[in-house]
N, C-alpha and C positions, 0 to 999 in steps of 0.2 A: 142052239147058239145063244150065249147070254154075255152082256156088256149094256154097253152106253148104247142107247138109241138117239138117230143121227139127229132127228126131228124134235129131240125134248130135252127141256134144260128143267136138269135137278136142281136145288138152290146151292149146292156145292159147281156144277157144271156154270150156272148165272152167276155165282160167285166171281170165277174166277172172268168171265167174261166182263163184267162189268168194274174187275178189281176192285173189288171189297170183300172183307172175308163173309163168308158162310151164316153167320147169326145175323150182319145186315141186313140182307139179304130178307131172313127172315120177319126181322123185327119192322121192314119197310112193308112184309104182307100183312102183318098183326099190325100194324095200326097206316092199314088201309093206304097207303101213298102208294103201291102198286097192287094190281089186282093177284089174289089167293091163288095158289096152283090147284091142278085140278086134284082128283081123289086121288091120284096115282103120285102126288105130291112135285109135279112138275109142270113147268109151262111149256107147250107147243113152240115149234119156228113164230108160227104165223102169228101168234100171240105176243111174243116178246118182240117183234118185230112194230105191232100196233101197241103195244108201251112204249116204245122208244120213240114212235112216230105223236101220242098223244104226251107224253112228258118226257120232252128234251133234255130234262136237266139230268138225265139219268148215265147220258154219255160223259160228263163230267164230275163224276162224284169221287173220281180219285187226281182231281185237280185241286193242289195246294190255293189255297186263299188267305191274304190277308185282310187286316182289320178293314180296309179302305174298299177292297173289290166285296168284300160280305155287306159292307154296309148298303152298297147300291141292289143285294139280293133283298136284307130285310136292315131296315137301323135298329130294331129292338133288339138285335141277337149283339151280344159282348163279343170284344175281340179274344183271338185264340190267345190261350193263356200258353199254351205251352207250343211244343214245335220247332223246329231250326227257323233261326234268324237271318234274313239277307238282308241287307241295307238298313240294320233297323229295325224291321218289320216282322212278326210272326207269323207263321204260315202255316195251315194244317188244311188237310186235303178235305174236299168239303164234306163226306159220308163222316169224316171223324167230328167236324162240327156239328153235323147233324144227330150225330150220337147220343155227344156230350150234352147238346142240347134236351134230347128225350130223359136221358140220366139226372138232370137238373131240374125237368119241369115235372117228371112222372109219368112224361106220356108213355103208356103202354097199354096195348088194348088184347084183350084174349082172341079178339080172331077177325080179320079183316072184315071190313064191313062197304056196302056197297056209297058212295058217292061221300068220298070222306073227305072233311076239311082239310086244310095244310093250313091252315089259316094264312092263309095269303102270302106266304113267306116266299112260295117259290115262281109267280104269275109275274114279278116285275122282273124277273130276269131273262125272260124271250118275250 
């Protein structure tokens, strides 16, 4: 019998759980803000259950943010330049600021690494 095993999440299965596509996903393991899957290229229940318990911000990363609610995360990050507009204000969900942000500064690292900076961007927000 061969499929999805009920206990592991592939970065396509964590994908869609944590709604963000599939390369986030990965690019959050290559530069270390969550921990690497194992050999078998997936993370356990009990694993993904201890990221979400040790970095909370994980349940909001397909939560639109404006210039005003990003600043209270980090002030040195720009507002979203693009995105639909309400009231004024631009809003892009935060895994795509997050993105855009790697894209602009060059962070990208070949393979996750143990006890990795964030540089402080994401501790003022819990």
């Amino acid at each position: 019998m061969s499929g999805p095993v009920p206990d592991r999440f592939t970065p396509a299965r964590l994908a869609m759980f944590l709604h963000v596509p599939q390369r986030f996903v990965r690019r959050m393991a290559a530069t270390g803000l969550i921990e690497a899957p194992d050999a078998d290229g997936a993370w356990t229940e009990p694993r993904l259950r201890a990221m979400l318990h040790d970095h909370p911000w994980l349940r909001i990363l397909n939560v639109p943010l404006c210039a005003r609610e990003l600043n209270r995360i980090n002030t040195a990050w720009p507002a979203p330049l693009s995105g639909p507009s309400v009231a004024g204000r631009r809003y892009l969900p935060l895994w795509r600021i997050m993105d855009e942000h790697w894209d602009r500064t060059g962070r990208t690292a070949p393979a996750a690494r143990e006890g990795a900076d964030t540089g402080g961007w994401l501790e003022p927000l819990f």
